[in-house]
mmCIF file of the N, C-alpha and C atoms, coordinates in Angstrom:
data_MODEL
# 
_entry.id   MODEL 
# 
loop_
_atom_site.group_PDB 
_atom_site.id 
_atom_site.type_symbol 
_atom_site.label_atom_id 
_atom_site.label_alt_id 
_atom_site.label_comp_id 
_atom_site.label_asym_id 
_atom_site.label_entity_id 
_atom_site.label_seq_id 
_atom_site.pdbx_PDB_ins_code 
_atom_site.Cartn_x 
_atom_site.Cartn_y 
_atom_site.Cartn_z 
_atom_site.occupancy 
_atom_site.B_iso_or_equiv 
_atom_site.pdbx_formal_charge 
_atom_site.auth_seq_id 
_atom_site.auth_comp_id 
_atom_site.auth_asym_id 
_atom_site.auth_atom_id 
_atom_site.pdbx_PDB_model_num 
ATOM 1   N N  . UNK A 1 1  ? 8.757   -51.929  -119.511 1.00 0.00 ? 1  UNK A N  1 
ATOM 2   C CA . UNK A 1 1  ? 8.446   -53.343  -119.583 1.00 0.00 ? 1  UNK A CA 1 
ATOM 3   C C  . UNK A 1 1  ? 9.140   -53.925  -120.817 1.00 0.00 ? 1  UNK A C  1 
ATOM 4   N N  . UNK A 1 2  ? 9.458   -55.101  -120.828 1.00 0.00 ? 2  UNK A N  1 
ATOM 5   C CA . UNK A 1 2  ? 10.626  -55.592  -121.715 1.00 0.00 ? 2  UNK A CA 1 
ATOM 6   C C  . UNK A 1 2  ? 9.813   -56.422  -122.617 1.00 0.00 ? 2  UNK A C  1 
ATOM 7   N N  . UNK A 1 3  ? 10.163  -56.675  -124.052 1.00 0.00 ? 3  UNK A N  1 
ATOM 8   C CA . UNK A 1 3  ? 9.644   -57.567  -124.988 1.00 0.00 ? 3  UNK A CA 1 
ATOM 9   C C  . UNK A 1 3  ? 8.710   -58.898  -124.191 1.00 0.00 ? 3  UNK A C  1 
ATOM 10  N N  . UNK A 1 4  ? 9.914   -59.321  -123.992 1.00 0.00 ? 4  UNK A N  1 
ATOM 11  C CA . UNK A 1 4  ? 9.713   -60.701  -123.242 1.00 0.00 ? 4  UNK A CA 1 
ATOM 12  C C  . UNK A 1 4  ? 8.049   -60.619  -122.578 1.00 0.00 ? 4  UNK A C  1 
ATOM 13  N N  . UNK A 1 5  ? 8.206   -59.469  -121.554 1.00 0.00 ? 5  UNK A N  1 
ATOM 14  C CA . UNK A 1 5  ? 6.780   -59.146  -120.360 1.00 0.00 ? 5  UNK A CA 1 
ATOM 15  C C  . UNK A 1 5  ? 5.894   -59.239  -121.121 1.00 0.00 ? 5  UNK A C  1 
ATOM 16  N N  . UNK A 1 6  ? 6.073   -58.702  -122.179 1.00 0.00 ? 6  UNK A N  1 
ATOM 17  C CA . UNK A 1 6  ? 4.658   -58.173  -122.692 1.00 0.00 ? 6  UNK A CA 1 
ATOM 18  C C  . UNK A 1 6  ? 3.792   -59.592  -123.467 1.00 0.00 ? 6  UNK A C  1 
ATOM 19  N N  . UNK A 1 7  ? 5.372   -60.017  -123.923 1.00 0.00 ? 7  UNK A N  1 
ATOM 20  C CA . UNK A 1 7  ? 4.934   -61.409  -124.317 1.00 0.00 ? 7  UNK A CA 1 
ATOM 21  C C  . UNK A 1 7  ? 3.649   -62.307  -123.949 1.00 0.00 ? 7  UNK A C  1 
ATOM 22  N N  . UNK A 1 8  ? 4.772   -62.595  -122.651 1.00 0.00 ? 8  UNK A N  1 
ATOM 23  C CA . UNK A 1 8  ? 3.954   -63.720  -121.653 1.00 0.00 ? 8  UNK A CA 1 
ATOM 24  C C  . UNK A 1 8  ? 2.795   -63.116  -121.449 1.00 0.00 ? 8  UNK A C  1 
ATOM 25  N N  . UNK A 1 9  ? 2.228   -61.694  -121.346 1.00 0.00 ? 9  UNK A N  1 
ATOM 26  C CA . UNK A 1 9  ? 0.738   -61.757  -120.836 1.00 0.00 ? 9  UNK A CA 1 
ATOM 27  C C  . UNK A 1 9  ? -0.201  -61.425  -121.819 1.00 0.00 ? 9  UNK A C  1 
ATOM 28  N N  . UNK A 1 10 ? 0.099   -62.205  -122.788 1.00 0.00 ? 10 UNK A N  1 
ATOM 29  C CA . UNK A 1 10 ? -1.038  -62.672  -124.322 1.00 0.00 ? 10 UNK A CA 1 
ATOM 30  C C  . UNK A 1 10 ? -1.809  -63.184  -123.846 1.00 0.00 ? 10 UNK A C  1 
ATOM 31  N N  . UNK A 1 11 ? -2.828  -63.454  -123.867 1.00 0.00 ? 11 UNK A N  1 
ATOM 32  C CA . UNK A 1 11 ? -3.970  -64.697  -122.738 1.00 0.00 ? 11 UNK A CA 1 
ATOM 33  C C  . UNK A 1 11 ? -4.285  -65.330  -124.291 1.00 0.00 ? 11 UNK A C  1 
ATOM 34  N N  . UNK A 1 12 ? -4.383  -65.013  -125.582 1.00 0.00 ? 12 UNK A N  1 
ATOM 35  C CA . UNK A 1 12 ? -4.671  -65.537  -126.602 1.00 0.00 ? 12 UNK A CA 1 
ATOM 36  C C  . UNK A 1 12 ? -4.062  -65.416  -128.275 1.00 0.00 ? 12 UNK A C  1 
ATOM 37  N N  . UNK A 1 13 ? -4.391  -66.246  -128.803 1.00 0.00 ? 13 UNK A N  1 
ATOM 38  C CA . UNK A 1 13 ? -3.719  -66.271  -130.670 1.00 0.00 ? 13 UNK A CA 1 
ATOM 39  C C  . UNK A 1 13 ? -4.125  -65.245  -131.003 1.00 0.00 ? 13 UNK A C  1 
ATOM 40  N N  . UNK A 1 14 ? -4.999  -64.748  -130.565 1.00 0.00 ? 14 UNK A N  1 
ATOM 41  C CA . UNK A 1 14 ? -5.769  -63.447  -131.817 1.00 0.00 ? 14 UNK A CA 1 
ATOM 42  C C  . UNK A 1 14 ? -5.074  -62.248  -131.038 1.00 0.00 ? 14 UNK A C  1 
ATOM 43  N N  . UNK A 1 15 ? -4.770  -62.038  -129.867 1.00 0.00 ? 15 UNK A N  1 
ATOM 44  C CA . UNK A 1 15 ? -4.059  -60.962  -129.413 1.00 0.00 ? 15 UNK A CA 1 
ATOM 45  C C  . UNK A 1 15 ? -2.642  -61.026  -129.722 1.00 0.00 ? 15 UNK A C  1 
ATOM 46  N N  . UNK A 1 16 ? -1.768  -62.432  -129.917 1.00 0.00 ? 16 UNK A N  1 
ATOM 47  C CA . UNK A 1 16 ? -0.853  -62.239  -130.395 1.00 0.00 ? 16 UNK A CA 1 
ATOM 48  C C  . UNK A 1 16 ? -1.053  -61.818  -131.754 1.00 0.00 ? 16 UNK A C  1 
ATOM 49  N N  . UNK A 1 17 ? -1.719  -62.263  -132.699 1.00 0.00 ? 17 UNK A N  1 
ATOM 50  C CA . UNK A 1 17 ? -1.757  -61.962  -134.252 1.00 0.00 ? 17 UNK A CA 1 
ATOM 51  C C  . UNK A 1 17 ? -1.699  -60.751  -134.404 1.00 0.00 ? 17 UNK A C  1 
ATOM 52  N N  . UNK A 1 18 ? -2.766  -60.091  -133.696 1.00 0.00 ? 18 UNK A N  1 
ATOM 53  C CA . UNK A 1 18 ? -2.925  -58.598  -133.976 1.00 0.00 ? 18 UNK A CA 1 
ATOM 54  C C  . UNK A 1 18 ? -1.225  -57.719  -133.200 1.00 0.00 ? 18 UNK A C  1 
ATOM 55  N N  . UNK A 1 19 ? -0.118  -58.534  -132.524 1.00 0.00 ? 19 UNK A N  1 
ATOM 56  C CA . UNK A 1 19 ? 1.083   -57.556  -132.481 1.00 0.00 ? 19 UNK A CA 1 
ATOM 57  C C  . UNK A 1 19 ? 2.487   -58.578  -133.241 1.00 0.00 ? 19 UNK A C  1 
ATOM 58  N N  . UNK A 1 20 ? 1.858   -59.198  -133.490 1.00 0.00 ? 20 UNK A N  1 
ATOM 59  C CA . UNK A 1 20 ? 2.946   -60.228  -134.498 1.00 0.00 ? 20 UNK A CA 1 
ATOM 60  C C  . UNK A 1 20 ? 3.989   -59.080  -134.642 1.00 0.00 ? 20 UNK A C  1 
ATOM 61  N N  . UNK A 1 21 ? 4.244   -58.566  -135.335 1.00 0.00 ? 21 UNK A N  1 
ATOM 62  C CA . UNK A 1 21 ? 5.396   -57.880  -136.159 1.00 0.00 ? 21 UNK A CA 1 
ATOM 63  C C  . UNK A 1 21 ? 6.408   -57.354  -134.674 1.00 0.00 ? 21 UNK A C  1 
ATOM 64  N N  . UNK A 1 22 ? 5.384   -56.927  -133.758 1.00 0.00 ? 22 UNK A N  1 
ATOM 65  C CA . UNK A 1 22 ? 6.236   -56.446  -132.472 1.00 0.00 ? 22 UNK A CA 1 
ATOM 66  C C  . UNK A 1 22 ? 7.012   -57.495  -131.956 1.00 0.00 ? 22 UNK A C  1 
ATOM 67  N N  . UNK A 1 23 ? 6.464   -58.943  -131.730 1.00 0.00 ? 23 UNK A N  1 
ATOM 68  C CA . UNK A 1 23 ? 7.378   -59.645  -131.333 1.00 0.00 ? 23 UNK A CA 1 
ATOM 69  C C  . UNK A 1 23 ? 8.459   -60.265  -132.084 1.00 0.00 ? 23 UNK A C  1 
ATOM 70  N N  . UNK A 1 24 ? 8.399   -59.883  -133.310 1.00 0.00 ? 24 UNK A N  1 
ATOM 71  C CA . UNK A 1 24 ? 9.066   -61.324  -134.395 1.00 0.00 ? 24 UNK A CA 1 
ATOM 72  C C  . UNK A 1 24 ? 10.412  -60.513  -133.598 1.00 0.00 ? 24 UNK A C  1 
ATOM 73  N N  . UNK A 1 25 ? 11.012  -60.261  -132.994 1.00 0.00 ? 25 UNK A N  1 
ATOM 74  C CA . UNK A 1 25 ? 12.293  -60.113  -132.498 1.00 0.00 ? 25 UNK A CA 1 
ATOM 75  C C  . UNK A 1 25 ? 12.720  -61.092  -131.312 1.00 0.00 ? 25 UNK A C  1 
ATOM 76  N N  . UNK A 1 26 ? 11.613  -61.653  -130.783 1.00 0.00 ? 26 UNK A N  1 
ATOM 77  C CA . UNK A 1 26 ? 11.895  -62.434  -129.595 1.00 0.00 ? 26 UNK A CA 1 
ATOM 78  C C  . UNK A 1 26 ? 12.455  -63.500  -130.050 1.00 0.00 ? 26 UNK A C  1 
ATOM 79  N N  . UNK A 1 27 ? 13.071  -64.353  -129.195 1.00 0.00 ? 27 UNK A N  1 
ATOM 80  C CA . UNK A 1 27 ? 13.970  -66.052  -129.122 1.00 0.00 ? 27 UNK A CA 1 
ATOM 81  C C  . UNK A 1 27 ? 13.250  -66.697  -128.675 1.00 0.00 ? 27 UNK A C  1 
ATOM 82  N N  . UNK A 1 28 ? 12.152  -67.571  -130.336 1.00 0.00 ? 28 UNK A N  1 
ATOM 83  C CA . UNK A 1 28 ? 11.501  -68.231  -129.651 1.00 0.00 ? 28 UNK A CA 1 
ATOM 84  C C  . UNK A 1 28 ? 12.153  -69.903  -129.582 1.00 0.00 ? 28 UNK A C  1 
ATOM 85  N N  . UNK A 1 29 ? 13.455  -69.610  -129.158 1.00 0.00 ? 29 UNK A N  1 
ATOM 86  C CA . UNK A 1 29 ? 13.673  -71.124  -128.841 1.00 0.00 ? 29 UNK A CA 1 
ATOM 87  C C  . UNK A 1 29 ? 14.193  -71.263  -127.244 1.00 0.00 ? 29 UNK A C  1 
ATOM 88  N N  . UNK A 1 30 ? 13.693  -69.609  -126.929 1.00 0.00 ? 30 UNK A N  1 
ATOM 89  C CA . UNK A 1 30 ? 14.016  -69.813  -125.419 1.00 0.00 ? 30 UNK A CA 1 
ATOM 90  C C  . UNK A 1 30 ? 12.524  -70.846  -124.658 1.00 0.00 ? 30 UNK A C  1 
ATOM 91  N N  . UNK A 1 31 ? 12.541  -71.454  -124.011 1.00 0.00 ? 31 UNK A N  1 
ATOM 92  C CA . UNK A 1 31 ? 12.128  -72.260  -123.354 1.00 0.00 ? 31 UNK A CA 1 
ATOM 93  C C  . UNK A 1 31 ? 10.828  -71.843  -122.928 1.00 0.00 ? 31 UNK A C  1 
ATOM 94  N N  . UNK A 1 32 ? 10.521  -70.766  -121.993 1.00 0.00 ? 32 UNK A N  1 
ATOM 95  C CA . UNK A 1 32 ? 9.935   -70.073  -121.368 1.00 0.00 ? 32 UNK A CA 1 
ATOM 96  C C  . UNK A 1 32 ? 8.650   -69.294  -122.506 1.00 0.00 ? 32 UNK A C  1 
ATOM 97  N N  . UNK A 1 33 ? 9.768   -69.068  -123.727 1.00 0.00 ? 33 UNK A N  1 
ATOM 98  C CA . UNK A 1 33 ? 8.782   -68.059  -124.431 1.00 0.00 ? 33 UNK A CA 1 
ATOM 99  C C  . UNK A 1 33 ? 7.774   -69.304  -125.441 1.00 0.00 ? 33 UNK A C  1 
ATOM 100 N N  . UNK A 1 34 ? 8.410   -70.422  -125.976 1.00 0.00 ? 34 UNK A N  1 
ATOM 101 C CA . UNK A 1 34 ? 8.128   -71.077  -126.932 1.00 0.00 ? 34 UNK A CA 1 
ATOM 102 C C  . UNK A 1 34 ? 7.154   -71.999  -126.283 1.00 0.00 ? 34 UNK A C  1 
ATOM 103 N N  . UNK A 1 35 ? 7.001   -71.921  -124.955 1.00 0.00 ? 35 UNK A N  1 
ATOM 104 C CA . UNK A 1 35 ? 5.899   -72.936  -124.214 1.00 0.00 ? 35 UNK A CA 1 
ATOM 105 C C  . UNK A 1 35 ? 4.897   -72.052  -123.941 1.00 0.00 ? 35 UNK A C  1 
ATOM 106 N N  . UNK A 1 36 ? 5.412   -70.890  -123.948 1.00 0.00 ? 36 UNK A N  1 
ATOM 107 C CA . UNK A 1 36 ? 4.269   -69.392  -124.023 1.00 0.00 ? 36 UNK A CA 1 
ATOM 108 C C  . UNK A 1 36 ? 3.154   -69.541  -125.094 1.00 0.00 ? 36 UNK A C  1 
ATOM 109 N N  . UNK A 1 37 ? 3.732   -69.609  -126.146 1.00 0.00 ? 37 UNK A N  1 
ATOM 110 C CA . UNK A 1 37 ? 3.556   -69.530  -127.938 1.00 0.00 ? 37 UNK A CA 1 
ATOM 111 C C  . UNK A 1 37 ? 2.589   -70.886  -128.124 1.00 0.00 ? 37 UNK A C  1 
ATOM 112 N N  . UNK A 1 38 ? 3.132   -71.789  -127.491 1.00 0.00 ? 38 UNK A N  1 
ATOM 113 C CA . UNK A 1 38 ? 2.096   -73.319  -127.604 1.00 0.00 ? 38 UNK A CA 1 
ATOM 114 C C  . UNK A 1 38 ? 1.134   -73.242  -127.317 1.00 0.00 ? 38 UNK A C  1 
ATOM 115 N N  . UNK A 1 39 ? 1.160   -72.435  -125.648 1.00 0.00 ? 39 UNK A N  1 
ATOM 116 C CA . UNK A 1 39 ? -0.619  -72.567  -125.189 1.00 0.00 ? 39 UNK A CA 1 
ATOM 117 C C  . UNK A 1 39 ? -1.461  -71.615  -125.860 1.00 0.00 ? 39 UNK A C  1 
ATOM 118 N N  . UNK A 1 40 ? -0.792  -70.728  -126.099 1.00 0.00 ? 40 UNK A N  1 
ATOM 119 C CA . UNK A 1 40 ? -2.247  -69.528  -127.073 1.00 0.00 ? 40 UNK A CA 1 
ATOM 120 C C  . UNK A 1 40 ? -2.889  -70.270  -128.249 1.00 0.00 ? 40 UNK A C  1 
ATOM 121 N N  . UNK A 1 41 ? -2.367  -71.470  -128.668 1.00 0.00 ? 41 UNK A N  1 
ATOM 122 C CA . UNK A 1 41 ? -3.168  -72.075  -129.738 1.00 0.00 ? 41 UNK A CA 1 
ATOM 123 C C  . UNK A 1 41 ? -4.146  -72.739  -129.276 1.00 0.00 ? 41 UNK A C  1 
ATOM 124 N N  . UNK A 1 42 ? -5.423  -72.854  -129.406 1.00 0.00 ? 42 UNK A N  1 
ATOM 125 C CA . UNK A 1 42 ? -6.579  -73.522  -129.103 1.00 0.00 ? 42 UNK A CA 1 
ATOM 126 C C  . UNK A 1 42 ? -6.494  -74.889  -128.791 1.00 0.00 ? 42 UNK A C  1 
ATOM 127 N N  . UNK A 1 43 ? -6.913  -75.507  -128.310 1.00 0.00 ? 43 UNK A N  1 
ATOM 128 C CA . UNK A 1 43 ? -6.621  -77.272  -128.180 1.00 0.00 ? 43 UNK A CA 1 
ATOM 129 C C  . UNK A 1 43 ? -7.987  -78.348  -128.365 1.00 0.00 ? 43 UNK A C  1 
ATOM 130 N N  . UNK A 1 44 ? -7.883  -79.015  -129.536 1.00 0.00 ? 44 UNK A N  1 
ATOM 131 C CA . UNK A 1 44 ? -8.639  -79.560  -130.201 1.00 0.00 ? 44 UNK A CA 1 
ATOM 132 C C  . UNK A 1 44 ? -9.177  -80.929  -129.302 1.00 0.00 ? 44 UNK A C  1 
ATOM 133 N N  . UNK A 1 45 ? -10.626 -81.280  -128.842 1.00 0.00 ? 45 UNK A N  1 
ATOM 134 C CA . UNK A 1 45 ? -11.009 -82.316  -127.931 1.00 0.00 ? 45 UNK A CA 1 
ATOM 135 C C  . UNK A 1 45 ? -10.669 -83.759  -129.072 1.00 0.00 ? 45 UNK A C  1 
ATOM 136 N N  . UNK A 1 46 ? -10.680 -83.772  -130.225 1.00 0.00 ? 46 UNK A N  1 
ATOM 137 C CA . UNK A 1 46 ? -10.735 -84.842  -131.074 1.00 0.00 ? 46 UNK A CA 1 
ATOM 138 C C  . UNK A 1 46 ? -10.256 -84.496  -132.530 1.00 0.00 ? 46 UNK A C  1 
ATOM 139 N N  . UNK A 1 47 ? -9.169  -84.407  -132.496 1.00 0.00 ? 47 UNK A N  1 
ATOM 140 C CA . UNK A 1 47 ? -8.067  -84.265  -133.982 1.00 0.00 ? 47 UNK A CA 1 
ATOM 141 C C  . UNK A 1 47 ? -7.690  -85.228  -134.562 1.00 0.00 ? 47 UNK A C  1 
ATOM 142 N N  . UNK A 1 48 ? -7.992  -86.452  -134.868 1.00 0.00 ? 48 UNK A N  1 
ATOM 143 C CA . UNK A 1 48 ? -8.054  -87.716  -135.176 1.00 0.00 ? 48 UNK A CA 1 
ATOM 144 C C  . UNK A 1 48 ? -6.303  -87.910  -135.845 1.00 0.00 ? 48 UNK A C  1 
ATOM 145 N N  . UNK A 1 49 ? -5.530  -87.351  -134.858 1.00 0.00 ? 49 UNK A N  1 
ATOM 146 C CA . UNK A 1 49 ? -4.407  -87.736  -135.014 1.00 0.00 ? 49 UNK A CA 1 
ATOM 147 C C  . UNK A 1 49 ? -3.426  -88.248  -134.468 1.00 0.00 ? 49 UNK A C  1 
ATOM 148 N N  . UNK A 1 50 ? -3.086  -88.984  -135.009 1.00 0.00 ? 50 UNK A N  1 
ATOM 149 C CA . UNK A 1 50 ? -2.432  -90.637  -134.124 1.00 0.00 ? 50 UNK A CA 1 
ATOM 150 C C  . UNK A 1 50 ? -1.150  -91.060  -134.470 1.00 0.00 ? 50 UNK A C  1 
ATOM 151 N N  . UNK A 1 51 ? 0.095   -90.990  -133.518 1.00 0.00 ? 51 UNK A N  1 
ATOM 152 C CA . UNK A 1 51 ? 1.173   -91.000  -133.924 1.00 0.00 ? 51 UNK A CA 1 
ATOM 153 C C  . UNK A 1 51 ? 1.643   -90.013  -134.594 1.00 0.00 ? 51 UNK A C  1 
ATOM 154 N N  . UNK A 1 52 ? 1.101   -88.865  -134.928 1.00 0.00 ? 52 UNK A N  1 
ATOM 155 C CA . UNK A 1 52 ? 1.662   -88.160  -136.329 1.00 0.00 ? 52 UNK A CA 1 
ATOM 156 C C  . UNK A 1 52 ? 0.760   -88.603  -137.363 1.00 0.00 ? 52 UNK A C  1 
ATOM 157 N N  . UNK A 1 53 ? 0.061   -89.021  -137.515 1.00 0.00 ? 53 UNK A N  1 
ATOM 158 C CA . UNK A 1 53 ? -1.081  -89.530  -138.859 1.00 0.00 ? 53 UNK A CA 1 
ATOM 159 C C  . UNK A 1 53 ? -1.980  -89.255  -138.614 1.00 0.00 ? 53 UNK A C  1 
ATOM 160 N N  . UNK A 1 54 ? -2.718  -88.571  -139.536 1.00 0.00 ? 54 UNK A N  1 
ATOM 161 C CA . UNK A 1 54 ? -4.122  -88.642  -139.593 1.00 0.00 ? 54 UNK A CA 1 
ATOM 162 C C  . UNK A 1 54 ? -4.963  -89.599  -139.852 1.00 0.00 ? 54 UNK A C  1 
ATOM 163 N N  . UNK A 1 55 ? -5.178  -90.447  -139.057 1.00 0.00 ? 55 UNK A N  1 
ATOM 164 C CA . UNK A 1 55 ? -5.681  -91.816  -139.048 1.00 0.00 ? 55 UNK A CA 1 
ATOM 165 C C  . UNK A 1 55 ? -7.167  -91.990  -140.251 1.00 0.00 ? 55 UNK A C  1 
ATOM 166 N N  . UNK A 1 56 ? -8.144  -90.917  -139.930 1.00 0.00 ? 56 UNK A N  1 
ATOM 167 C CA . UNK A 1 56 ? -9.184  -90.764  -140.897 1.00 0.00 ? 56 UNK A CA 1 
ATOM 168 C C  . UNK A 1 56 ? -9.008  -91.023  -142.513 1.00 0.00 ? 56 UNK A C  1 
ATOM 169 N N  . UNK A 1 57 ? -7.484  -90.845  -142.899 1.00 0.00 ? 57 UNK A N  1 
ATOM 170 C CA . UNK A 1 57 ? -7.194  -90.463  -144.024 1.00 0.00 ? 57 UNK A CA 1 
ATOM 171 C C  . UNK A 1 57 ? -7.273  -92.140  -144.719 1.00 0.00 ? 57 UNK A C  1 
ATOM 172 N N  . UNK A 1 58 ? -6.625  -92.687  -143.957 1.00 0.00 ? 58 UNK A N  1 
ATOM 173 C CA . UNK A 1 58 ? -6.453  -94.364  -144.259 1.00 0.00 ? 58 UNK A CA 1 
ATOM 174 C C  . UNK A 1 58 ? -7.808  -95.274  -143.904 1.00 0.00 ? 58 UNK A C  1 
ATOM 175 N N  . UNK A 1 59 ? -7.200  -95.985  -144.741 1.00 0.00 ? 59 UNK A N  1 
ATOM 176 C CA . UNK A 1 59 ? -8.728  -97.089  -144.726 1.00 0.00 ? 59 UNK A CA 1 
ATOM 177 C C  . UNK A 1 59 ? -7.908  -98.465  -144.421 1.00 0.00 ? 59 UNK A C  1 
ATOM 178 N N  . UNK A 1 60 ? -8.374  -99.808  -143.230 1.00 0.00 ? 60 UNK A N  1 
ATOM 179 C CA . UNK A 1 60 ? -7.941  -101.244 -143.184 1.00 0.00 ? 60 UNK A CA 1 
ATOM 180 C C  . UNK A 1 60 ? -8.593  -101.866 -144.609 1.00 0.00 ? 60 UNK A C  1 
ATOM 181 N N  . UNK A 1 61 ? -7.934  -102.568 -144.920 1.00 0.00 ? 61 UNK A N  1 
ATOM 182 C CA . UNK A 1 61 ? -8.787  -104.137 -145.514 1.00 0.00 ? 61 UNK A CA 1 
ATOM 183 C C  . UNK A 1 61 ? -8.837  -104.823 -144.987 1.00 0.00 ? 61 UNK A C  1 
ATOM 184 N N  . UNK A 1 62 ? -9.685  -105.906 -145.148 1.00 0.00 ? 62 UNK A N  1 
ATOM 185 C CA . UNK A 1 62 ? -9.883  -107.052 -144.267 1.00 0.00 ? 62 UNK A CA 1 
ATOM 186 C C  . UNK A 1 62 ? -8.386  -107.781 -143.998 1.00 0.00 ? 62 UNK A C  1 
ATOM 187 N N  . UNK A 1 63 ? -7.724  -107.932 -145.119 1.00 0.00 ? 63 UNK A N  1 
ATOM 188 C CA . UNK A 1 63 ? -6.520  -108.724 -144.196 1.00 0.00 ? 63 UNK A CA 1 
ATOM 189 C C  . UNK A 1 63 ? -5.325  -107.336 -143.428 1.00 0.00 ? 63 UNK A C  1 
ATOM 190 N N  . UNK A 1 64 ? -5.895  -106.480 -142.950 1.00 0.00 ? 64 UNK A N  1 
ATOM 191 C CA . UNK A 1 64 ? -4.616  -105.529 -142.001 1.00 0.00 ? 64 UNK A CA 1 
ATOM 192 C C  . UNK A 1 64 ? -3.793  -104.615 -142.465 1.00 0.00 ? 64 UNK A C  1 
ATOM 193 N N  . UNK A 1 65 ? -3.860  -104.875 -144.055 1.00 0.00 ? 65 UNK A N  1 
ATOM 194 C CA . UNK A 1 65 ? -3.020  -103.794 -145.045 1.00 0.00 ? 65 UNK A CA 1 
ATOM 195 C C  . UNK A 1 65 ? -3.912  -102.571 -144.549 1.00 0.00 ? 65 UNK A C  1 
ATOM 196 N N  . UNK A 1 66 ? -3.155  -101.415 -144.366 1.00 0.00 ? 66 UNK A N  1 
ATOM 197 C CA . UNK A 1 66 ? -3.133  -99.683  -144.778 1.00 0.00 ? 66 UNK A CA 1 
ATOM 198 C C  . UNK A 1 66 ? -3.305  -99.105  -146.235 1.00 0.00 ? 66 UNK A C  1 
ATOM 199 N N  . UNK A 1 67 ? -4.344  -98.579  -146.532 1.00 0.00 ? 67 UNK A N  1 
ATOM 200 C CA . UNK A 1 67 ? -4.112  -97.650  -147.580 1.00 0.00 ? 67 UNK A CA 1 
ATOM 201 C C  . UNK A 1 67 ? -4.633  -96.463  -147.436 1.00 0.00 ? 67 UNK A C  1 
ATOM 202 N N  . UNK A 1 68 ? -4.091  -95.530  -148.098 1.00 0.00 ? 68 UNK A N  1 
ATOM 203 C CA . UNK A 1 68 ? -4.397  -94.056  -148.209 1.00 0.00 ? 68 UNK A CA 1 
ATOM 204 C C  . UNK A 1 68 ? -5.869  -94.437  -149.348 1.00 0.00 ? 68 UNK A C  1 
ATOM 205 N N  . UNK A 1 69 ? -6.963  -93.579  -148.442 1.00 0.00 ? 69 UNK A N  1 
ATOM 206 C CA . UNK A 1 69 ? -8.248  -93.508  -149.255 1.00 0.00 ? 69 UNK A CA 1 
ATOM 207 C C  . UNK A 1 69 ? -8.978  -94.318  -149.353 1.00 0.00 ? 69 UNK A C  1 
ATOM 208 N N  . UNK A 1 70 ? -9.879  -95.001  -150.449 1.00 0.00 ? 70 UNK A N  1 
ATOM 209 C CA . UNK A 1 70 ? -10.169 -96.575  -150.529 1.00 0.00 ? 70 UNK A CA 1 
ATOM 210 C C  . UNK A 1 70 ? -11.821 -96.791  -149.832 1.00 0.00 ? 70 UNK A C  1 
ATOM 211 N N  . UNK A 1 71 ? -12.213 -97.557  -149.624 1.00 0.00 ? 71 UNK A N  1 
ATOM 212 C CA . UNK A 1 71 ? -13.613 -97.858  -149.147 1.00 0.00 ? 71 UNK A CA 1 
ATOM 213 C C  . UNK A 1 71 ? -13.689 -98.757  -147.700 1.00 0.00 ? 71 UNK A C  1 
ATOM 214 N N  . UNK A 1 72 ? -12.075 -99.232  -147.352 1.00 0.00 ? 72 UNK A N  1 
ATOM 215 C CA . UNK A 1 72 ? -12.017 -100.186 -146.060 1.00 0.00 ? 72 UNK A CA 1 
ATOM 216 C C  . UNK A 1 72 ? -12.617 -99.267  -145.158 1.00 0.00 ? 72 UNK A C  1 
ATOM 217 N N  . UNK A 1 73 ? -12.126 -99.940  -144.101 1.00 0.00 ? 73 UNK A N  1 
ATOM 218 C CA . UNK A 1 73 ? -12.504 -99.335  -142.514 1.00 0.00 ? 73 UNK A CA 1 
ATOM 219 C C  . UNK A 1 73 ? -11.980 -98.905  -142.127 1.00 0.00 ? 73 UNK A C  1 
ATOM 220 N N  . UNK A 1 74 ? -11.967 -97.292  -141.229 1.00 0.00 ? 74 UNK A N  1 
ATOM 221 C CA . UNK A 1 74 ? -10.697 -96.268  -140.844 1.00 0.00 ? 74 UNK A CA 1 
ATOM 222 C C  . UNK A 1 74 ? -10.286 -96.862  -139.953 1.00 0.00 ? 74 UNK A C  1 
ATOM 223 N N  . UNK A 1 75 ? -10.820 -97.935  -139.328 1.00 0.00 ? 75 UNK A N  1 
ATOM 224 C CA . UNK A 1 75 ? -10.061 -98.568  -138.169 1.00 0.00 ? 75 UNK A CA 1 
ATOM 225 C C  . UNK A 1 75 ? -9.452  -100.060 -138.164 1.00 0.00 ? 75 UNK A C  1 
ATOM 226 N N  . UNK A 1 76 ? -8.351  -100.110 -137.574 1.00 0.00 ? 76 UNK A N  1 
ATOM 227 C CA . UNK A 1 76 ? -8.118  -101.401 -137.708 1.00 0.00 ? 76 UNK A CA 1 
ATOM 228 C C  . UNK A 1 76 ? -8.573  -102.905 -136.896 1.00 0.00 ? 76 UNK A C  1 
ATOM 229 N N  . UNK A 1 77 ? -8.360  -103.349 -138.185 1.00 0.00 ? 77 UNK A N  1 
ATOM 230 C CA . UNK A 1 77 ? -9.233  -105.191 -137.647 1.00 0.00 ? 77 UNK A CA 1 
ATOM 231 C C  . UNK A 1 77 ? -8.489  -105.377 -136.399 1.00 0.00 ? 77 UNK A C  1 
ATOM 232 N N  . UNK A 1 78 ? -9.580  -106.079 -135.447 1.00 0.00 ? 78 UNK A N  1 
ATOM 233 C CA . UNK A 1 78 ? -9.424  -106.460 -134.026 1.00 0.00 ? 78 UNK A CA 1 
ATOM 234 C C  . UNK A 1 78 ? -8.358  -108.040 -134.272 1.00 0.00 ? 78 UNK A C  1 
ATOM 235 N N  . UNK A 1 79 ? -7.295  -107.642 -133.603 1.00 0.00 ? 79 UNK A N  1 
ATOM 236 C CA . UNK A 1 79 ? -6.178  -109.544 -133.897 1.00 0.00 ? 79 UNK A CA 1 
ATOM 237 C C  . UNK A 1 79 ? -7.178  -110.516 -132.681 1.00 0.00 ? 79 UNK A C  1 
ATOM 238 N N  . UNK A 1 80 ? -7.064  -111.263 -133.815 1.00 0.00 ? 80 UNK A N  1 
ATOM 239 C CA . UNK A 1 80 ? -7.107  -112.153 -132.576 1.00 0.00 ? 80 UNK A CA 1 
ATOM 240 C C  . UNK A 1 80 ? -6.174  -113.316 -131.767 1.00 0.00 ? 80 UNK A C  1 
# 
């Protein structure tokens, strides 16, 4: 059975972790293997991340400005 096989039938992160060193030889920019590698990571119902931002992190002010931290509101004012 070839690198690759053994690969694909990880069902999870912690079974890959525990043979890490066996695979670090594979190409993970082959297609097949690197969409392999994605799903063994757990998938979060609510990661409060938006665009690439961690939205939680920022606070609105009343007039629509963004800041990192602060006491505003993590969400932004409704336009009207």
């Amino acid at each position: 059975m070839s690198l690759k096989e053994d690969f694909l039938k990880i069902k999870t992160y912690e079974e890959y972790d525990v043979q890490r060193e066996k695979f670090r030889k594979l190409d993970f920019k082959e297609k097949e293997i690197k969409e392999h590698f994605c799903s063994l990571f757990p998938k979060l119902d609510n990661s409060a991340w938006e665009n690439g931002i961690i939205e939680e992190v920022y606070s609105y002010l009343p007039d629509g400005r963004r800041v990192l931290g602060g006491k505003g509101n993590t969400k932004p004012p409704k336009k009207k």
